[in-house]
N, C-alpha and C positions, 0 to 999 in steps of 0.2 A: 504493500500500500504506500509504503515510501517514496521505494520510486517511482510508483503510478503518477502522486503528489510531484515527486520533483519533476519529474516528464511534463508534466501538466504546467508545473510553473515556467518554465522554461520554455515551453511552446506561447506561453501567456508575455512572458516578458518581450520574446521574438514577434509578435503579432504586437503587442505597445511600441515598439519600435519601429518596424515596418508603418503604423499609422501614423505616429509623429513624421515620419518623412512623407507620408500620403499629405499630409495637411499643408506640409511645406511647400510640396508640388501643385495643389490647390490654391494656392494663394499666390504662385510667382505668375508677376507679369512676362505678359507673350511678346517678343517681339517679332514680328512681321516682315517678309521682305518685301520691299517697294512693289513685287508683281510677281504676281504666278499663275500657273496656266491654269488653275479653275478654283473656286472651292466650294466644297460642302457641308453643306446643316444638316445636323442631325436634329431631326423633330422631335418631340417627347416634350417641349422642358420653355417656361417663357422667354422669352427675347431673341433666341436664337435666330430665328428669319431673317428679323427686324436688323440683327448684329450682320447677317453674311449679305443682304440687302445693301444693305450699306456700305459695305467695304465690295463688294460690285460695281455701286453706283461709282463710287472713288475710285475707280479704276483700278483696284487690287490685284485684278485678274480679269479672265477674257471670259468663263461662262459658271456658271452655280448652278451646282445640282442641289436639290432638295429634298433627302434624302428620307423614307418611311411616312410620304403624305397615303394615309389610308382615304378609301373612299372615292368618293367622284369630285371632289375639291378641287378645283381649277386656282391659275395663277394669281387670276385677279383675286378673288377668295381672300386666301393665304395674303397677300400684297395685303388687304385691306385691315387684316385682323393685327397685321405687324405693325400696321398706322406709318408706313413709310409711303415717302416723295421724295424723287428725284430733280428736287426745285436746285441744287447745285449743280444742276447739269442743265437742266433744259425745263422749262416751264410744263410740260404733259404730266401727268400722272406716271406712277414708277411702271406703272403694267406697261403701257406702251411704250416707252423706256428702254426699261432693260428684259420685255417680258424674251424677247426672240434670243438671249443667253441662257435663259433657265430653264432645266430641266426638272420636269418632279418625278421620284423614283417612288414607287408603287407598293416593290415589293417587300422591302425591310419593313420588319416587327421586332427586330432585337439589334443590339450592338453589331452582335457578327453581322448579321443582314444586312447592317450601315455599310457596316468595312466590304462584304462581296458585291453590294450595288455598287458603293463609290468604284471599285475596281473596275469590275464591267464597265462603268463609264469612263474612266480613265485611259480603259485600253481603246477605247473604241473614238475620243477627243483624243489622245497621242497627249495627253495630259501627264508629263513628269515631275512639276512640283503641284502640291496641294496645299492649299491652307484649311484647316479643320476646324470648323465651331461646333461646341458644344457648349454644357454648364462647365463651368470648371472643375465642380468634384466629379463631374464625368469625361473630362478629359484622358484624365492616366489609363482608364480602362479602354475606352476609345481609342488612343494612339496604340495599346498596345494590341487589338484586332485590324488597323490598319496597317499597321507595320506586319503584319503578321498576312495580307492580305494582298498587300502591295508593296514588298521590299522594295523594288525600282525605284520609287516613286518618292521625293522630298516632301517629307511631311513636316507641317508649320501650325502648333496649338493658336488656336484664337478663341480662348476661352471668356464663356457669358458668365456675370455674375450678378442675380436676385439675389438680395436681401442678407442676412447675418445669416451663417455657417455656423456660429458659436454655439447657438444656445440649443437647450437639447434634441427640438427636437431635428435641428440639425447635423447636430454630433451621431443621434439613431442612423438618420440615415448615410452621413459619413462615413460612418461603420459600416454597415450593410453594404455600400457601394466598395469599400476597402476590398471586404470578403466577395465580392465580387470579381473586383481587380485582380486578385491572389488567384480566382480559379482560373481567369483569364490567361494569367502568365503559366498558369499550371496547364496550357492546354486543356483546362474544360469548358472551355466556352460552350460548348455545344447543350451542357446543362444550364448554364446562366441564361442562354437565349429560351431554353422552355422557359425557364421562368419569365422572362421577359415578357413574352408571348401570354403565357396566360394571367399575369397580371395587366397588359392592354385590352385581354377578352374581357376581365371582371368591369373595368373601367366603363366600358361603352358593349356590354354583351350583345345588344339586337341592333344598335346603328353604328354606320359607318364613321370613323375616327379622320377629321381632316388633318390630324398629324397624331401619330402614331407609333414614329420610332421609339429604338430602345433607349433610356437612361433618361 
């Protein structure tokens, strides 16, 4: 029972450490290259559109995919609920704008799903660097199923940030996304995306989700 206990602590102390560096990687600012050949939003989570919208509009890159829109949600749609304009560029609304760079990916419901649509699109624009948005406690897990998806490919965080991370029950889910990141890197994503999956069925069980991805 002792060593049960010491096993147990030591696997305890290794995951407290691993999360103090998870927090660290959460909270560093991204820097950006002046341009890259596309990027993509991972849906799930607020601001997200509204953040790779933007950094489109500014000529970050040349097209945005949109990565896990469930449902029959169209661009302008999505455009409107991100409450983005393209008034630094040209007087029209962002749809007619920028709508003929973006693509919405359909089929992602989890992380992985993000990372094998972005790929497919990537191989199919000849797209070699990517810039990635997501939340930022879903960044470290994200990079690591796109790296893992699209080695070729330069990959650049442009992580979103809502509200305080601190308080609890931000830390709950902190945690849970940590343990998430750890099966990621362990090669089991493939259980993290069921759960994925069936945590956006419980969400929206009988209608269609206009954004849907994982995390």
């Amino acid at each position: 029972m002792r060593r049960i206990a010491a096993g147990l602590g030591a696997l305890a102390l290794l995951w407290g450490g691993g999360f103090g560096w998870f927090l660290r990687e959460t909270a560093r600012e991204a820097a950006l290259p002046a341009h890259a050949d596309g990027i993509v939003a991972l849906t799930g989570g607020a601001g997200r559109v509204e953040a790779a919208l933007h950094l489109l509009a500014d000529g970050r890159a040349d097209r945005l995919l949109i990565s896990g829109v469930g449902g029959a949600a169209e661009f302008g749609a999505l455009a409107q609920r991100a409450n983005v304009t393209a008034a630094a560029i040209t007087a029209a609304p962002i749809t007619a704008a920028l709508a003929p760079r973006v693509t919405l990916g359909r089929a992602a419901t989890s992380t992985r799903g993000n990372a094998a649509e972005a790929a497919e699109w990537s191989r199919a624009n000849r797209v070699g660097s990517l810039i990635v948005v997501t939340a930022a406690f879903h960044m470290p897990r994200a990079m690591a199923e796109f790296s893992r998806a699209m080695p070729n490919v330069a990959l650049h965080p442009a992580p979103v940030r809502a509200g305080s991370q601190r308080d609890d029950a931000g830390l709950r889910v902190l945690a849970g996304e940590y343990s998430k990141f750890l099966a990621a890197e362990a090669g089991l994503s493939a259980f993290v995306s069921r759960a994925d999956e069936r945590s956006a069925a419980r969400t929206h069980p009988t209608q269609p989700n206009t954004e849907r991805g994982g995390g």
